[in-house]
TITOR-132481 format. One record per residue (C-alpha): x, y, z. Coordinates in Angstrom, 3 decimals, always signed. Example, Ala and Ser with C-alpha at 12.3 -4.5 7.8 and 13.67 -1.06 7.14 Angstrom:
BEGIN
+----------+----------+----------+
!       xx !       yy !       zz !
+----------+----------+----------+
!  +12.300 !   -4.500 !   +7.800 !
!  +13.670 !   -1.060 !   +7.140 !
+----------+----------+----------+
% end
This chain:
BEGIN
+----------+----------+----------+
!       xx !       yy !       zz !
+----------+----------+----------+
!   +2.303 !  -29.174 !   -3.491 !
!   -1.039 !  -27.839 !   -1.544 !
!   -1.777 !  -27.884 !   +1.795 !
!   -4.647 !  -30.259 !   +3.689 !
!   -7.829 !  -27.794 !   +2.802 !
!   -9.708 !  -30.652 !   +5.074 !
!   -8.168 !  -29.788 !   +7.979 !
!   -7.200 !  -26.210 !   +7.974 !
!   -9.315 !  -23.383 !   +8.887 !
!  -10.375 !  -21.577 !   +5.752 !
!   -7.526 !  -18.654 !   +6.336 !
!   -4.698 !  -20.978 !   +6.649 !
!   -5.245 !  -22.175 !   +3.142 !
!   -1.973 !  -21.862 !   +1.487 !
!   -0.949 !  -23.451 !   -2.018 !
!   +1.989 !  -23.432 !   -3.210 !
!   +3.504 !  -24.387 !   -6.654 !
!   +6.594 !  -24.826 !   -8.357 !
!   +7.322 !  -22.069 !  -11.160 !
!   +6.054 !  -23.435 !  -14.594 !
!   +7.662 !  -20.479 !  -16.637 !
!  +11.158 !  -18.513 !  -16.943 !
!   +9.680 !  -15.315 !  -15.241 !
!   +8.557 !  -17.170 !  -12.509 !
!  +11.951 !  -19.160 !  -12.287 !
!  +13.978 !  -15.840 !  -12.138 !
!  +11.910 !  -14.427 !   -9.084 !
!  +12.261 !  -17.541 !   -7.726 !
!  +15.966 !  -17.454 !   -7.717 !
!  +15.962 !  -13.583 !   -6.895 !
!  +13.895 !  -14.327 !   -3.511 !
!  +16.462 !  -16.989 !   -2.554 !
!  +19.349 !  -14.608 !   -2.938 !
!  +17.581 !  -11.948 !   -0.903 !
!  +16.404 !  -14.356 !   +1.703 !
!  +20.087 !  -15.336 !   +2.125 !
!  +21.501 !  -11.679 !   +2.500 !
!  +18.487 !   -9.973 !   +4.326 !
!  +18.080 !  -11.975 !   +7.473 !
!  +16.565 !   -9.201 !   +9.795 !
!  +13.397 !   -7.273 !   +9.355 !
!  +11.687 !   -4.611 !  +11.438 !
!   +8.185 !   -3.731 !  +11.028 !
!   +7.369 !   +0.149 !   +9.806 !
!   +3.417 !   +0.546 !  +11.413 !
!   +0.206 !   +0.351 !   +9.770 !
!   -1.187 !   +1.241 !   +6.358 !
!   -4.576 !   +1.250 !   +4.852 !
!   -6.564 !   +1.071 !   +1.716 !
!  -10.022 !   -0.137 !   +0.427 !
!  -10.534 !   -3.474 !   -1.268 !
!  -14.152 !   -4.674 !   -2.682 !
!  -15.204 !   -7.929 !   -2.504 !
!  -15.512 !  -10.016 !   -5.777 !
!  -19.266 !  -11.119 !   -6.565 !
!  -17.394 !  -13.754 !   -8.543 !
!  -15.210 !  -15.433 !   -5.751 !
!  -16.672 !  -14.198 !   -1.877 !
!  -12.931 !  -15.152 !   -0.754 !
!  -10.933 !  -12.745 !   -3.261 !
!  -11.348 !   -8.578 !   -2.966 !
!   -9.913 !   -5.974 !   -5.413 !
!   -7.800 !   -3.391 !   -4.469 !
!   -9.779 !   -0.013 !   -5.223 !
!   -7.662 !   +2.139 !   -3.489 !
!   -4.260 !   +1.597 !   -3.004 !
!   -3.224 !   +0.431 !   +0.473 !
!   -0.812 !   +2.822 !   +1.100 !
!   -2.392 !   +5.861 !   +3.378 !
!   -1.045 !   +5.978 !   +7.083 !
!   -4.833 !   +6.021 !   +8.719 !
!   -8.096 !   +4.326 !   +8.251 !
!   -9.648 !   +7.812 !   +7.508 !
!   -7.467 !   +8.674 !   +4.785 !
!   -8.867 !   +5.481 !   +3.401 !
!  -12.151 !   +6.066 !   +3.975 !
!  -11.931 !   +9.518 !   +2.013 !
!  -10.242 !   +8.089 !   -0.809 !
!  -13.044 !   +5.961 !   -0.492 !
!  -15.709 !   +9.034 !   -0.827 !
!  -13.698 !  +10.636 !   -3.793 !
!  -13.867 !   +7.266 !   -6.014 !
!  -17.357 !   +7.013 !   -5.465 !
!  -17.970 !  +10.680 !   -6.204 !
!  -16.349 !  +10.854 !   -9.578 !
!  -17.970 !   +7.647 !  -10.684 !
!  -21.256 !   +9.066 !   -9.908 !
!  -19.986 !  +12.038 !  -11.889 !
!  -18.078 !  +10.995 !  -14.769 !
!  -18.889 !   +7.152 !  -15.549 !
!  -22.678 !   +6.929 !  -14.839 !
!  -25.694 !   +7.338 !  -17.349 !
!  -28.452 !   +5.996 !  -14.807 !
!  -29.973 !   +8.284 !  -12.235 !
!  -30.945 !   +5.252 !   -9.881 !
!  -27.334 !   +4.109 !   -9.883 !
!  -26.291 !   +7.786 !   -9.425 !
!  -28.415 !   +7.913 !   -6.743 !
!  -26.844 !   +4.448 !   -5.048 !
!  -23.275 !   +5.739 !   -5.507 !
!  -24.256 !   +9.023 !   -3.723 !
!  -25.875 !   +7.057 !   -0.637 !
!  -22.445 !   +5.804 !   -0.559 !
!  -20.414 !   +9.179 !   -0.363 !
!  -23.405 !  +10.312 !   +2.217 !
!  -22.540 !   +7.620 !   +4.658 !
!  -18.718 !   +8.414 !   +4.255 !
!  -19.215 !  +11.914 !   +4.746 !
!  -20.651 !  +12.073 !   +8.202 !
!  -19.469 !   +8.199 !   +9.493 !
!  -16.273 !   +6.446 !  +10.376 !
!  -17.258 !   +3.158 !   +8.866 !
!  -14.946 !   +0.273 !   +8.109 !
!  -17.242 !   -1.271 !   +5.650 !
!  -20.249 !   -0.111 !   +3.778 !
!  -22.527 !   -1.838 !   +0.236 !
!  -22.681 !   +0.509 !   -2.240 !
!  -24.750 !   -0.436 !   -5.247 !
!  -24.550 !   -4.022 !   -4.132 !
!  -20.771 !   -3.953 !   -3.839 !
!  -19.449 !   -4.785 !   -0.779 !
!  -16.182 !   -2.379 !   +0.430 !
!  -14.197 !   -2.920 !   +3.429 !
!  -11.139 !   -0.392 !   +4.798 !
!   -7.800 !   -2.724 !   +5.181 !
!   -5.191 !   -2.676 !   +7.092 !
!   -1.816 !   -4.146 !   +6.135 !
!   +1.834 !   -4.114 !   +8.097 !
!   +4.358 !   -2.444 !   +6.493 !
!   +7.877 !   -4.065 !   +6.833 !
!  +11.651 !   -4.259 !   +5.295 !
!  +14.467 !   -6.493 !   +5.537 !
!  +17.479 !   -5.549 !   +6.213 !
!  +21.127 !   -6.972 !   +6.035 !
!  +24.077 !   -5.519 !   +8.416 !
!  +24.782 !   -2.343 !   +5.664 !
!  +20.885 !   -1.213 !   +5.276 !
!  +17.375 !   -1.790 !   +3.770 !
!  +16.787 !   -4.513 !   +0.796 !
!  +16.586 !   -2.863 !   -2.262 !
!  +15.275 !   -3.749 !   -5.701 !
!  +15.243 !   -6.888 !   -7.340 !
!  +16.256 !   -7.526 !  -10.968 !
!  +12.866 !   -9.079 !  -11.522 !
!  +11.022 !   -6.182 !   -9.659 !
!   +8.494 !   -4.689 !  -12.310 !
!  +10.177 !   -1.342 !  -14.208 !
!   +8.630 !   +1.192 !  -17.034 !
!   +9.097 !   -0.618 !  -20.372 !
!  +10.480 !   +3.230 !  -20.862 !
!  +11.870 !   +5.114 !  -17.914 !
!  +10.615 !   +8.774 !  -17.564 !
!  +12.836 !  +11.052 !  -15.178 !
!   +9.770 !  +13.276 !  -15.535 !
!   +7.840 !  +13.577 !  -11.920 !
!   +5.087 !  +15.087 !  -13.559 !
!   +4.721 !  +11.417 !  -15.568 !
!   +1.911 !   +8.901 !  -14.682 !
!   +3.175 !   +6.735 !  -11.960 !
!   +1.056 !   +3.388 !  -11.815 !
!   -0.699 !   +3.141 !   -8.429 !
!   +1.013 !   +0.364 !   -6.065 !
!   -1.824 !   -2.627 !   -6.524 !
!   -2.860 !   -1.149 !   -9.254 !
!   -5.244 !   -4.366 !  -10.456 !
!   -4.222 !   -6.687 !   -7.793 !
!   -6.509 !   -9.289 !   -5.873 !
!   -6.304 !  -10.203 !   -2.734 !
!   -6.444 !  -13.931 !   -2.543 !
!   -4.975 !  -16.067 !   -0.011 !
!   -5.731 !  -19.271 !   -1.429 !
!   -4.222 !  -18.270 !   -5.332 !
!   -0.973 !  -20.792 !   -5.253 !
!   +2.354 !  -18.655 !   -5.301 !
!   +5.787 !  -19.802 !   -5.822 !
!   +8.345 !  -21.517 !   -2.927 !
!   +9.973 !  -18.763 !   -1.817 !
!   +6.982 !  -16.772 !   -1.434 !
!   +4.783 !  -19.539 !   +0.708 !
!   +7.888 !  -19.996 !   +2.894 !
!   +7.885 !  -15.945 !   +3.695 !
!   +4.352 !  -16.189 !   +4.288 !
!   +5.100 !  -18.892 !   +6.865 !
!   +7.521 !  -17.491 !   +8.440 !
!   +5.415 !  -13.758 !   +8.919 !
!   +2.634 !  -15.192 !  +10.094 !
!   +3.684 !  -14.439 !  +13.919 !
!   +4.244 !  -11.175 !  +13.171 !
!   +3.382 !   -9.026 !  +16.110 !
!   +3.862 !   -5.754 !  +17.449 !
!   +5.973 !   -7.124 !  +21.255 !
!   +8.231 !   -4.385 !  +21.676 !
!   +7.663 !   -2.688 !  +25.063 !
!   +7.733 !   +0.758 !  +23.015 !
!   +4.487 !   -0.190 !  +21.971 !
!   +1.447 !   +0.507 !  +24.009 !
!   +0.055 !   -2.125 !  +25.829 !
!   -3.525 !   -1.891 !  +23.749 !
!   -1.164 !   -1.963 !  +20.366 !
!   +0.518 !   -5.123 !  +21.512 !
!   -2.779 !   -6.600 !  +22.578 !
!   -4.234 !   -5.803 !  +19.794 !
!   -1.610 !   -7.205 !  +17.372 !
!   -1.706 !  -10.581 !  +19.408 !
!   -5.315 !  -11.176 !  +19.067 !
!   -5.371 !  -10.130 !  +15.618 !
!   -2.843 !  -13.644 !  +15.465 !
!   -6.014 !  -15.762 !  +16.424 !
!   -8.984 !  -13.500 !  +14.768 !
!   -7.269 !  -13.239 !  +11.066 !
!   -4.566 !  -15.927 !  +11.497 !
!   -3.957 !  -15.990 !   +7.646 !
!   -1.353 !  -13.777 !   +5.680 !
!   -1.509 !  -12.357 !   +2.277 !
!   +1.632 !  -10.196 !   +1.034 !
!   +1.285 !   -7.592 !   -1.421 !
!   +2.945 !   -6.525 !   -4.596 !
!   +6.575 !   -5.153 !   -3.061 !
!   +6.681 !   -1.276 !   -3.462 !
!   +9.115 !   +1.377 !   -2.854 !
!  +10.456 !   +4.345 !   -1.028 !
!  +13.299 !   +6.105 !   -0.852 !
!  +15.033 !   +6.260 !   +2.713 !
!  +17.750 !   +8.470 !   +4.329 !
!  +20.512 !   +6.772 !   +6.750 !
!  +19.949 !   +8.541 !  +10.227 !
!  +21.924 !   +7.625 !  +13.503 !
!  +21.128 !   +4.055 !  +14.323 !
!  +19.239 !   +3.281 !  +10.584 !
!  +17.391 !   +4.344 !   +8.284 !
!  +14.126 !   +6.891 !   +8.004 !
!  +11.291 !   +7.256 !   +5.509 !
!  +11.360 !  +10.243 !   +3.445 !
!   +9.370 !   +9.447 !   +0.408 !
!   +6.873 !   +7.038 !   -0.993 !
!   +5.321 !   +4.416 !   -1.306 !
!   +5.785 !   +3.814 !   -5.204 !
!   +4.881 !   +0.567 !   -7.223 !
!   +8.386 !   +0.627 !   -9.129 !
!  +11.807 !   +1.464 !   -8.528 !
!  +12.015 !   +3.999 !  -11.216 !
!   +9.173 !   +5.987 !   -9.378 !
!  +11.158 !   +6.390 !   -6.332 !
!  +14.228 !   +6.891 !   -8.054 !
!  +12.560 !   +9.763 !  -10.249 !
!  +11.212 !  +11.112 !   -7.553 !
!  +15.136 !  +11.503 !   -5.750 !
!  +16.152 !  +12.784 !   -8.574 !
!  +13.414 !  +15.705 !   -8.701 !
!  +14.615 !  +16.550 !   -5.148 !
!  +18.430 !  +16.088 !   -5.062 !
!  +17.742 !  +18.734 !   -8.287 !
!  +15.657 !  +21.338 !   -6.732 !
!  +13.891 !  +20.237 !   -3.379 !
!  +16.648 !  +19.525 !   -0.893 !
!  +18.760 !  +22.131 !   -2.036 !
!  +15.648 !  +24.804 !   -1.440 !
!  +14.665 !  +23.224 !   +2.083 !
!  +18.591 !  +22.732 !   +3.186 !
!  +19.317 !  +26.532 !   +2.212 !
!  +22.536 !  +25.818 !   +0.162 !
!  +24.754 !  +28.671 !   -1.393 !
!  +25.443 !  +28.398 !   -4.979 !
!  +28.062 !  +26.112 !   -5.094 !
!  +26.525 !  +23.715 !   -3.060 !
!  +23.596 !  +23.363 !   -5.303 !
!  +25.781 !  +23.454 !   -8.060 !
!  +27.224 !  +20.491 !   -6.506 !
!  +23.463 !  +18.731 !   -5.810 !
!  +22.705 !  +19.121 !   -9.541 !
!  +25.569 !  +17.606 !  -10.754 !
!  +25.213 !  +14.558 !   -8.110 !
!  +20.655 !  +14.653 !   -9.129 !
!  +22.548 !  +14.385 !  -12.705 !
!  +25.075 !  +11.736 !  -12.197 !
!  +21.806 !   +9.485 !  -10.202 !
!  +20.059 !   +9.705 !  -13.447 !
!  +22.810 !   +8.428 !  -15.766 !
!  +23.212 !   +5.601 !  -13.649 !
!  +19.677 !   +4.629 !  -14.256 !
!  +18.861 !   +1.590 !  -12.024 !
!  +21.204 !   +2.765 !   -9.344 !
!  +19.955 !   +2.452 !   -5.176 !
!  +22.033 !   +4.435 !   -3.078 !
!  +23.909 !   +7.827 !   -3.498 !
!  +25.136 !  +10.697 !   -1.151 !
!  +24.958 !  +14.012 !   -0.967 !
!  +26.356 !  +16.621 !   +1.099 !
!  +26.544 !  +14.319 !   +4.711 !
!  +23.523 !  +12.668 !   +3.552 !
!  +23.019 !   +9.170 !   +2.246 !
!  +19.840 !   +7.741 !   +0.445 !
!  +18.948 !   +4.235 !   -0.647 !
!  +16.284 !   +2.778 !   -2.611 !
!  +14.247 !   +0.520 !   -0.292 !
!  +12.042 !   -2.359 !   -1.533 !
!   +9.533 !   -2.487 !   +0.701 !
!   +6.577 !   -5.186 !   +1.885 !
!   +2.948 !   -5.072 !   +3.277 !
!   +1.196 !   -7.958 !   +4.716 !
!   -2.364 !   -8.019 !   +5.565 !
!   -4.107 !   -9.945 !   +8.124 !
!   -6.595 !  -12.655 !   +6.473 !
!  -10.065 !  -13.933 !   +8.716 !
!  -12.705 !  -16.144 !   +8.221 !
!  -14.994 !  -13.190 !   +6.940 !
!  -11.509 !  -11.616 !   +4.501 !
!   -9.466 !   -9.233 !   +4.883 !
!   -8.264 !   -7.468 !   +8.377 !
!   -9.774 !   -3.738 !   +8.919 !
!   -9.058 !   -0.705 !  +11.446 !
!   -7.616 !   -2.040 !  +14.921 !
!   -9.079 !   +0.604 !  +17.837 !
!   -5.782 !   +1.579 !  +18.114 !
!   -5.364 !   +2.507 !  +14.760 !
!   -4.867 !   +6.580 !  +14.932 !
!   -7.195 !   +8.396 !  +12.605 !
!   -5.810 !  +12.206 !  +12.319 !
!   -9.405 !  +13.390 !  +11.529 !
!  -13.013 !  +12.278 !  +11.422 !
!  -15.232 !  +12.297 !   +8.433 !
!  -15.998 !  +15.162 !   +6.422 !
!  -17.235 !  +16.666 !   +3.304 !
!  -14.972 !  +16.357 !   +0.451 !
!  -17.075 !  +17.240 !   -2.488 !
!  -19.754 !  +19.502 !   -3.699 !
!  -23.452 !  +17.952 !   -2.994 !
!  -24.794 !  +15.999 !   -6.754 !
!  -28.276 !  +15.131 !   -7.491 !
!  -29.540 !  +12.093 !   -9.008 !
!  -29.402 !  +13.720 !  -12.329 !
!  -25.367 !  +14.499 !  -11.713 !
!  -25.823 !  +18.401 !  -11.173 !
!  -23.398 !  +20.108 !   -8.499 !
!  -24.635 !  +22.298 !   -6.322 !
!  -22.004 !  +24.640 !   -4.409 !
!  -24.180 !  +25.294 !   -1.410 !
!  -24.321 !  +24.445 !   +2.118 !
!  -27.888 !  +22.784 !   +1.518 !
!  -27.500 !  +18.822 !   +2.454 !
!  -28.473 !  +16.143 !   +0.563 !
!  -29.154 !  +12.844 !   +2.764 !
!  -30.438 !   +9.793 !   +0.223 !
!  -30.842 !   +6.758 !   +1.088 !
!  -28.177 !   +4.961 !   +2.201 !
!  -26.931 !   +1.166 !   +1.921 !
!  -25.531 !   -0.794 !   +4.433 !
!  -23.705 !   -4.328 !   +4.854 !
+----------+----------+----------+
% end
């Protein structure tokens, strides 16, 4: 089943196809049952990462930095460190070098939301952060969810980046269940009077400008009950296991060291941090008069006519543009001084 691509607007193109393998079928199935028990969501704020658009397919842009920092600029200098260490560690060619470092010279000094480096075109994105939630707390993982072929309780471990390899594409066909939640999100405003009035203004025109929706791969965080719900306190991760691993870690040694417990109470925190891990796919515990939960949690960004949705003004940035990294020639020496190296730089 597809939709009329004659007469929808580019953005509004939305396929959808009936699972042709078991995998599929399951996640199928597992998005019913959630959509049945989960009936309310509430929307967390913004988030932001950098995508690149593919040379191959103008509509579709890769994920190069996960879109999971809480402010353009954080984006922006993830931004400037990826292009550093290519220039540093993955380039023979002194031209390209010296394309890559136009590129980290821009980010340096300006707050841009998009900038070509050596004709690739990179954009900062913005994407709403949400979870559903049923009358006893947040959704939490799915048996389909991705997990480590081998679970590691060790934080020090790789963790895979959430969209590690993923495309954005809004017209890619997904299953039923997932074109039906795109449906229903795409209204999905900020309305709340709590907001300020530019924020909700803002959100509503952003309805019109990118009326299209593409939803991420689900990630995780782990979340502490507080009066009247539930608060962030770790996260995002791309699996369950990471956020579970990473409870573990602090039921074991990090909460007991910020809470100030005697010796019997972290006595007691170790053997709960202990019992969590022999449970293995387990999503909520207590502790003390604290509960946690494993939330699964979902980011939708905005899709336009020109891609993906960027920085709102109203978006907060925490800090402007700076100097992350030690000035390189085109040769790939460092130099550790306060001399400044301007090339050439490469705009859209």
């Amino acid at each position: 089943m597809t939709s009329d691509e004659e007469t929808c607007a580019p953005p509004l193109v939305m396929r959808v196809a009936e699972p042709d393998h078991p995998v599929a079928a399951a996640m199928e199935a597992d998005a019913a049952v959630a959509a049945r028990r989960y009936r309310h969501y509430t929307v967390r704020g913004p988030l932001f990462g950098v995508a690149a658009q593919c040379a191959d397919h103008p509509d579709r842009w890769e994920v190069v930095c996960p879109i999971t920092d809480g402010s353009g600029q954080q984006a922006r200098d993830r931004l400037q460190s990826a292009l550093f260490f290519r220039a540093k560690d993955d380039i023979d060619d002194p031209e390209q070098r010296r394309r890559l470092i136009a590129g980290v010279a821009v980010l340096e000094k300006e707050a841009v939301d998009e900038l070509v480096v050596d004709g690739r075109r990179y954009r900062v994105v913005r994407a709403d952060e949400f979870l559903y939630l049923d009358d006893d707390g947040p959704e939490t993982a799915r048996p389909t969810d991705p997990q480590p072929a081998r679970p590691v309780w060790d934080t020090r471990g790789r963790e895979p980046e959430p969209d590690e390899g993923y495309v954005i594409d809004h017209t890619a066909a997904s299953g039923l269940m997932a074109g039906a939640e795109r449906l229903a999100l795409r209204d999905l405003a900020y309305r709340a009077d709590s907001y300020p009035p530019q924020v909700r203004r803002e959100s509503e025109r952003a309805l019109e400008t990118h009326p299209g929706v593409v939803l991420l791969p689900p990630s995780f965080r782990v979340v502490e009950r507080c009066p009247g719900g539930w608060t962030m306190t770790a996260g995002p991760f791309a699996t369950a296991h990471g956020a579970r691993t990473f409870l573990y870690a602090a039921l074991k040694l990090t909460f007991p060291m910020l809470l100030d417990l005697g010796a019997e109470e972290k006595e007691e925190y170790v053997r709960i941090a202990e019992e969590w891990r022999r449970r293995g796919d387990a999503n909520r515990v207590s502790a003390g008069e604290k509960e946690y939960a494993i939330a699964r949690i979902g980011r939708l960004v905005r899709i336009g006519a020109d891609g993906p949705e960027g920085p709102r003004p109203s978006d907060i940035d925490p800090h402007g543009p700076m100097r992350m990294h030690p000035r390189m020639d085109p040769d790939g020496a460092l130099h550790y001084d306060d001399e400044e190296y301007d090339p050439a730089v490469l705009r859209p």
